[in-house]
C-alpha beads as a LAMMPS data file, in Angstrom:
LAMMPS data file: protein, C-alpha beads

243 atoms
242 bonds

1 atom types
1 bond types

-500.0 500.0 xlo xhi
-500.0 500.0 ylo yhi
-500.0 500.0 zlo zhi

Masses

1 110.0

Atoms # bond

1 1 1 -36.871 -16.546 -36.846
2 1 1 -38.396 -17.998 -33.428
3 1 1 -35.938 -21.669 -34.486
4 1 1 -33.044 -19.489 -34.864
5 1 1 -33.580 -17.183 -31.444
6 1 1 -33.445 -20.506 -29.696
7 1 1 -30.630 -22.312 -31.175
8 1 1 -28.730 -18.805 -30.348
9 1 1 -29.754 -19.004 -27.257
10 1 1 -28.187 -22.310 -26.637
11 1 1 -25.255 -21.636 -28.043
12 1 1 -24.981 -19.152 -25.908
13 1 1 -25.623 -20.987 -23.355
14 1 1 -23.186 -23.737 -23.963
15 1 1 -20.340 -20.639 -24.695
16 1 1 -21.154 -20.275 -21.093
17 1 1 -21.386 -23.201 -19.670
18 1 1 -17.607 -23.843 -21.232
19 1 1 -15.726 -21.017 -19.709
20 1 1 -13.033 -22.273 -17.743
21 1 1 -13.252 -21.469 -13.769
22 1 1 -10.841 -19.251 -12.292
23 1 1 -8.937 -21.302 -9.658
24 1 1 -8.629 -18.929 -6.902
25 1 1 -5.408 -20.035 -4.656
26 1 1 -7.291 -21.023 -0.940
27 1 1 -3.782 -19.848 0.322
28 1 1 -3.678 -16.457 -1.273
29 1 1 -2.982 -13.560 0.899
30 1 1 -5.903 -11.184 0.619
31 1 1 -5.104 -7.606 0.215
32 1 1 -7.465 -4.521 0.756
33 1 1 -5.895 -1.360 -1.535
34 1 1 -7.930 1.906 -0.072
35 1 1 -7.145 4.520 -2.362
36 1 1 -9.606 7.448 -3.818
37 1 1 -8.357 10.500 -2.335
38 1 1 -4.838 12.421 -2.259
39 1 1 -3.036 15.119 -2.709
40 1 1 -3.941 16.983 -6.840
41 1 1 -0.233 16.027 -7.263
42 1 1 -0.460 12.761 -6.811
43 1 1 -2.385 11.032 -9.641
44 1 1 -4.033 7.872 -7.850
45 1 1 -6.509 6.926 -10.474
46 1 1 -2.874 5.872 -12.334
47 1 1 -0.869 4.484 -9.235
48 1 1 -3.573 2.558 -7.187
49 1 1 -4.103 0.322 -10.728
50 1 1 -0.230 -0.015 -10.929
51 1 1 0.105 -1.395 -6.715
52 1 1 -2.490 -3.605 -7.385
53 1 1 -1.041 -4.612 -10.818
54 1 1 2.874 -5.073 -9.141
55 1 1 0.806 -7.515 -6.074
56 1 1 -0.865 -9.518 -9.069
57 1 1 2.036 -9.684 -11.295
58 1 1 3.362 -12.658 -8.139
59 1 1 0.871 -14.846 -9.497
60 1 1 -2.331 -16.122 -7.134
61 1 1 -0.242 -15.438 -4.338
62 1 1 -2.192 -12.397 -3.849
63 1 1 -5.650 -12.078 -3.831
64 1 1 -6.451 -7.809 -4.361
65 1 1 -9.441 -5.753 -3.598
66 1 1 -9.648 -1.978 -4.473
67 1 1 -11.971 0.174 -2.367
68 1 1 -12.352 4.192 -3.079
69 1 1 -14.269 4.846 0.192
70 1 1 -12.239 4.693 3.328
71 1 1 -15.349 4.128 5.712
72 1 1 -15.104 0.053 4.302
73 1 1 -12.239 0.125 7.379
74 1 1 -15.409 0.172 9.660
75 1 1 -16.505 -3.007 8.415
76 1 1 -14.838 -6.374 9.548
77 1 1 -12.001 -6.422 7.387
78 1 1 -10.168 -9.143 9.585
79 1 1 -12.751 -11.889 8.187
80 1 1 -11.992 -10.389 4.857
81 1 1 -8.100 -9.318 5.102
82 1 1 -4.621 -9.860 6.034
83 1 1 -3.663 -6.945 4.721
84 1 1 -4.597 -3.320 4.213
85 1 1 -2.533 -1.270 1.797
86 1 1 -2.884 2.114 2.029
87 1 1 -2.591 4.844 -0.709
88 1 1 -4.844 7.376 0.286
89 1 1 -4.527 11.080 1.738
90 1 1 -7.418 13.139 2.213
91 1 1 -5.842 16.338 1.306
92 1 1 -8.698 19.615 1.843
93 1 1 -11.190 17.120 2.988
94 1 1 -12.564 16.097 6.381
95 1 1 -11.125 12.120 7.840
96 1 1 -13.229 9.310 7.748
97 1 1 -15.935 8.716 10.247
98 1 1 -14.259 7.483 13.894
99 1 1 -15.438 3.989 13.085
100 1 1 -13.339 3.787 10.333
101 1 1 -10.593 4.598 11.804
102 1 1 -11.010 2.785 14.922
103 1 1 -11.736 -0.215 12.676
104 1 1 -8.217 -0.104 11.241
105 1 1 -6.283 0.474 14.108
106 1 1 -8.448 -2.833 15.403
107 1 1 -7.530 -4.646 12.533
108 1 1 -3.690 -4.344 12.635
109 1 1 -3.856 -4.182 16.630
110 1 1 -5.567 -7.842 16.294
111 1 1 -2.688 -9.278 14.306
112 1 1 -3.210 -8.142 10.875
113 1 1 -0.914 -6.299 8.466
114 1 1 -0.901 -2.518 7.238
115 1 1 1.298 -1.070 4.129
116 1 1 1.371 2.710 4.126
117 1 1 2.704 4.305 0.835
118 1 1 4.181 7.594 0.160
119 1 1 1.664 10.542 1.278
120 1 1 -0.282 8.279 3.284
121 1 1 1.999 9.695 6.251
122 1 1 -0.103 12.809 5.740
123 1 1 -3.650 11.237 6.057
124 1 1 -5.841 11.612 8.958
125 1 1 -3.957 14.845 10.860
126 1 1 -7.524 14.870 13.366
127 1 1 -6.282 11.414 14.400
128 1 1 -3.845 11.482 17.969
129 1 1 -3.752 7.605 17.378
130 1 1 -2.402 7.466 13.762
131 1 1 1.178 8.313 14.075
132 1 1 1.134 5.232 16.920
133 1 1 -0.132 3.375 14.037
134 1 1 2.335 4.092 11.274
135 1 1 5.376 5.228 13.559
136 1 1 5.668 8.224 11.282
137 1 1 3.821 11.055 10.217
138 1 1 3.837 14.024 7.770
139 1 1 5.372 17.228 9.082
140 1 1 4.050 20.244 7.578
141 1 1 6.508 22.379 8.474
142 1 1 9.304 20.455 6.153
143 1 1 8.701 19.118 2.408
144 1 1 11.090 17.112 -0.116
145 1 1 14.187 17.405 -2.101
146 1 1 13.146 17.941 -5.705
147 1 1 11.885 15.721 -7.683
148 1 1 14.215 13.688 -9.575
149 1 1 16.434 10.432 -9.443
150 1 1 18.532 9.250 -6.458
151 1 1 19.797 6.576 -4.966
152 1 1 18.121 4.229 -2.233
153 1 1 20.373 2.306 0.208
154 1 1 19.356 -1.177 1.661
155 1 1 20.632 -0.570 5.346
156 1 1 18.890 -3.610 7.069
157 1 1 19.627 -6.449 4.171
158 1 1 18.422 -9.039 6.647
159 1 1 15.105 -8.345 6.790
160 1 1 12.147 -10.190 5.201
161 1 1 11.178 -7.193 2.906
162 1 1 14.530 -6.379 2.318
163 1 1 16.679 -9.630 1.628
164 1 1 16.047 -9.810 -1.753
165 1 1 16.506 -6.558 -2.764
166 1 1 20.000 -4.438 -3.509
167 1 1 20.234 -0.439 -3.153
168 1 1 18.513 1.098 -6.402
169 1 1 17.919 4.423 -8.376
170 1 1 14.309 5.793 -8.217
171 1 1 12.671 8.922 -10.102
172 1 1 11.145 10.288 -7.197
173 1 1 10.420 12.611 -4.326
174 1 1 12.445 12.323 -1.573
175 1 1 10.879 13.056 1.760
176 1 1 12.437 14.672 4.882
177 1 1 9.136 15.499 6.180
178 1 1 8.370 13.238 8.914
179 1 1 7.823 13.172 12.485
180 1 1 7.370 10.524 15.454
181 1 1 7.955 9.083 18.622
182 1 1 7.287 5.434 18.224
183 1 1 10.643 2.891 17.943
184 1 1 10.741 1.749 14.076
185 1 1 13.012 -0.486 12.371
186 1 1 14.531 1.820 9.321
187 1 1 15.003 -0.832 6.600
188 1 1 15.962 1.758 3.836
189 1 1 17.461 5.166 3.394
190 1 1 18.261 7.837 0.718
191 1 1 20.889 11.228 0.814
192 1 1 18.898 14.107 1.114
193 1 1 20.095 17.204 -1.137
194 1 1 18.998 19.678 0.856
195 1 1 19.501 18.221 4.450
196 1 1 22.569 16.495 3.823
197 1 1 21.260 13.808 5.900
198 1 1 20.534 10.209 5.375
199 1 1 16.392 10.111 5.623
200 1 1 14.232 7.091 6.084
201 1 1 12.596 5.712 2.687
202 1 1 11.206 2.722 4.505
203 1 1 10.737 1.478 8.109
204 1 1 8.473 -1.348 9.994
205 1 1 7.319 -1.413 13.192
206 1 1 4.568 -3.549 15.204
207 1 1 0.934 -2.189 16.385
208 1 1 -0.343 -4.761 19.061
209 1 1 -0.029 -8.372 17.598
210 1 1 0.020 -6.641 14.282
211 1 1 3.019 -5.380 11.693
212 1 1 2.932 -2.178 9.718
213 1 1 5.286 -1.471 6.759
214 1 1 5.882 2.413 5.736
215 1 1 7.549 3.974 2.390
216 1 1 7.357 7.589 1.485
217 1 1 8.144 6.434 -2.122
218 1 1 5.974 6.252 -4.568
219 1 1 5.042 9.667 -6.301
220 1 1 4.135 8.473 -9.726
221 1 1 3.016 5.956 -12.370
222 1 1 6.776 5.642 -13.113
223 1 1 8.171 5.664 -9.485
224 1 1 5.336 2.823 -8.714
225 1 1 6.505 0.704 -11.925
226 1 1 10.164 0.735 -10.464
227 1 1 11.210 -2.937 -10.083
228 1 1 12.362 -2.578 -7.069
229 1 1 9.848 -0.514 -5.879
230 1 1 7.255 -3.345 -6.740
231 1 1 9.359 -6.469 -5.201
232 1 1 9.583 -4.125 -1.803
233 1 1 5.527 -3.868 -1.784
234 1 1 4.904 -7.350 -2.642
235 1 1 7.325 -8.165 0.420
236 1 1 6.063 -5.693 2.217
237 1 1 2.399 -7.351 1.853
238 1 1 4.338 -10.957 2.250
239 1 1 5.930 -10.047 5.664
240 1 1 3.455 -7.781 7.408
241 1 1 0.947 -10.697 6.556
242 1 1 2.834 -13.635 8.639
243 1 1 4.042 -14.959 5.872

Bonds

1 1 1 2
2 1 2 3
3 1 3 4
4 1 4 5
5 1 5 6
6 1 6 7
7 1 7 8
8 1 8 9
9 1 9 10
10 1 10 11
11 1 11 12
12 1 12 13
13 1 13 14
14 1 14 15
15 1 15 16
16 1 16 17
17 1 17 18
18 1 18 19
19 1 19 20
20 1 20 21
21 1 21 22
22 1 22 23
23 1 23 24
24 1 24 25
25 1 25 26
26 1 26 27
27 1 27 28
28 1 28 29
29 1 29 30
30 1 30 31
31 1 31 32
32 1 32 33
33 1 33 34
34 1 34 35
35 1 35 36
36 1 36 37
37 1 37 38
38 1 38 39
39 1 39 40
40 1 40 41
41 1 41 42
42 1 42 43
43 1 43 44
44 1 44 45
45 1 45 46
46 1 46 47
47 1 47 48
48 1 48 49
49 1 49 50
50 1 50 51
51 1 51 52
52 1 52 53
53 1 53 54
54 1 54 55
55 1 55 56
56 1 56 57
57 1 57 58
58 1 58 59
59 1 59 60
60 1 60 61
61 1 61 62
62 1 62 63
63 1 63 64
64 1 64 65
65 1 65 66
66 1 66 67
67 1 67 68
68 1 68 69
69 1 69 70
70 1 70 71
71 1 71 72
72 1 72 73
73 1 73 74
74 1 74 75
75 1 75 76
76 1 76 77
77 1 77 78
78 1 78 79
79 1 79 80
80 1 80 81
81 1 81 82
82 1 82 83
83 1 83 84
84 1 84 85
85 1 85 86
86 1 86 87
87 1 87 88
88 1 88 89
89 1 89 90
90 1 90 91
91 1 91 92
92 1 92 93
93 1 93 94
94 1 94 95
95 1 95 96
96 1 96 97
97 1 97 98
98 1 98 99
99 1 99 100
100 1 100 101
101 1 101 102
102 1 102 103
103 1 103 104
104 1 104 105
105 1 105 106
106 1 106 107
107 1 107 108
108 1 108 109
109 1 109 110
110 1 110 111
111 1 111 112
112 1 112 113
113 1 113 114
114 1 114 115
115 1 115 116
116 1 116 117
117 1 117 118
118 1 118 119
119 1 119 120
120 1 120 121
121 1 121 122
122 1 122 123
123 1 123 124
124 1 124 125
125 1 125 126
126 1 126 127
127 1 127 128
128 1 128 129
129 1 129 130
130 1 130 131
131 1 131 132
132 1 132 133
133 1 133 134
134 1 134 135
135 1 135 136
136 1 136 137
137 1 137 138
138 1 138 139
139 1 139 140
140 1 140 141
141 1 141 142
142 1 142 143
143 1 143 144
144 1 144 145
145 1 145 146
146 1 146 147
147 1 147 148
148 1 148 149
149 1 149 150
150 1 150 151
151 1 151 152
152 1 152 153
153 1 153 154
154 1 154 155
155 1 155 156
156 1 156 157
157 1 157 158
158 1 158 159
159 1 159 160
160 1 160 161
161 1 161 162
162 1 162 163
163 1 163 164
164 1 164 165
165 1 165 166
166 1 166 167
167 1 167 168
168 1 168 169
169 1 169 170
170 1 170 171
171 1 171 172
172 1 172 173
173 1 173 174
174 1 174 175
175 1 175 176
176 1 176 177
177 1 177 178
178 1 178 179
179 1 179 180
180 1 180 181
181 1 181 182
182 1 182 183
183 1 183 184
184 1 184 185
185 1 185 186
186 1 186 187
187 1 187 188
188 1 188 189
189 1 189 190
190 1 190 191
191 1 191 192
192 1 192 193
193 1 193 194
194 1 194 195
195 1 195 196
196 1 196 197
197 1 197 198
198 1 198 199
199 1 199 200
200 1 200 201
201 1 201 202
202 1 202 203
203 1 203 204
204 1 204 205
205 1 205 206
206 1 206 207
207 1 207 208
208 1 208 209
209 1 209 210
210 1 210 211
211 1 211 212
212 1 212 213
213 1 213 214
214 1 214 215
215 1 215 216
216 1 216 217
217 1 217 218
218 1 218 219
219 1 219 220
220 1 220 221
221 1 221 222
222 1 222 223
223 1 223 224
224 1 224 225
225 1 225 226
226 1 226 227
227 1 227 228
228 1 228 229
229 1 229 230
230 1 230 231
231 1 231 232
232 1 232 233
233 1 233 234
234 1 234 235
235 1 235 236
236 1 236 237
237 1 237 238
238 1 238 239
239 1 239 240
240 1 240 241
241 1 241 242
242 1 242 243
């Protein structure tokens, strides 16, 4: 019994000892996903998988981290990082500590990149400095058309994020809740039903040497898995890291 525990063993062993390394591209841009809190609405335990899914679907290109707790922005992501993605709200509950925050307008403000998706305009409402960061905040005074399918037009088609991409249908919610002073770049609208006004579905702007990219799409498992919607976020990640 002893004879055959050992050869086992080093079969085992040699299984091991075969598996192929995974080449990891030296070149890839590395992307933070922070996720783990949003509105009950919006089901992140499906979406966050599917962003980081759409990112590695480009190959090794990008290299993708997913953290649930916001307070890893107090650690040094720019040793770590070129990008943050975020797709987190904390809806009912209190904002990270101040050094988390601080830590990620540091990080874009020394040259990184930051991708802000749908309801992520509505995070951090104790925080004077976020709406500097992501030129556009939630309102809570306004809402969204109902949910359903409409059209998004590509109004700036010579942008990075944007010159590979035509206008396109999405099942989704659009937004005519924000608010903000800061100068963006709108890169894509929709019609609003209920305003009657053409509202931003997509903007850029810069923060210090930094870039930030902003989207209010993105509702649902289905809105995430849009084609379009996942060439625009693997752009998005391309441009606002430098590259």
């Amino acid at each position: 019994m002893r004879v055959r525990w050992i050869i086992g063993m080093m079969s085992l062993a040699a299984l091991v000892g075969a598996a192929p390394k995974v080449k990891i591209n030296p070149n890839a841009i590395r992307v933070l996903i922070v996720t783990g809190n949003d509105y009950p609405g919006h089901k992140w335990r499906e979406t966050a998988p599917a962003v980081r899914a759409g990112l590695e679907a480009a190959g090794d290109e990008f290299l993708v981290r997913v953290s649930e707790d916001p307070e890893i922005m107090a650690t040094n992501l720019a040793a770590r990082y070129d990008v943050v993605v975020l797709h987190y709200m904390n809806w009912e509950t209190s904002s990270p500590s101040r050094a988390a925050l601080e830590g990620l307008a540091d990080f874009v403000r020394g040259g990184k990149g930051l991708v802000a998706l749908h309801f992520a305009c509505g995070a951090f409402e104790d925080w004077p400095e976020y709406v500097n960061l992501i030129g556009r905040v939630w309102d809570r005074s306004k809402t969204h058309d109902p949910f359903g399918t409409f059209r998004v037009q590509v109004i700036k088609k010579d942008h990075p994020i944007t010159r590979d991409l035509d206008d396109f249908d999405i099942e989704d919610e659009l937004y005519f809740c924000l608010k903000g002073e800061p100068k963006i770049e709108v890169l894509m609208t929709a019609r609003s039903k209920k305003t009657g006004q053409d509202e931003p579905m997509a903007f850029v702007l810069p923060y210090g040497k930094g870039r930030v990219f902003q989207t209010v799409l993105g509702h649902d498992l289905r809105a995430m898995n849009n084609p379009a919607m996942i060439k625009m976020i693997q752009n998005a990640c391309r441009w606002a890291a430098g590259r």
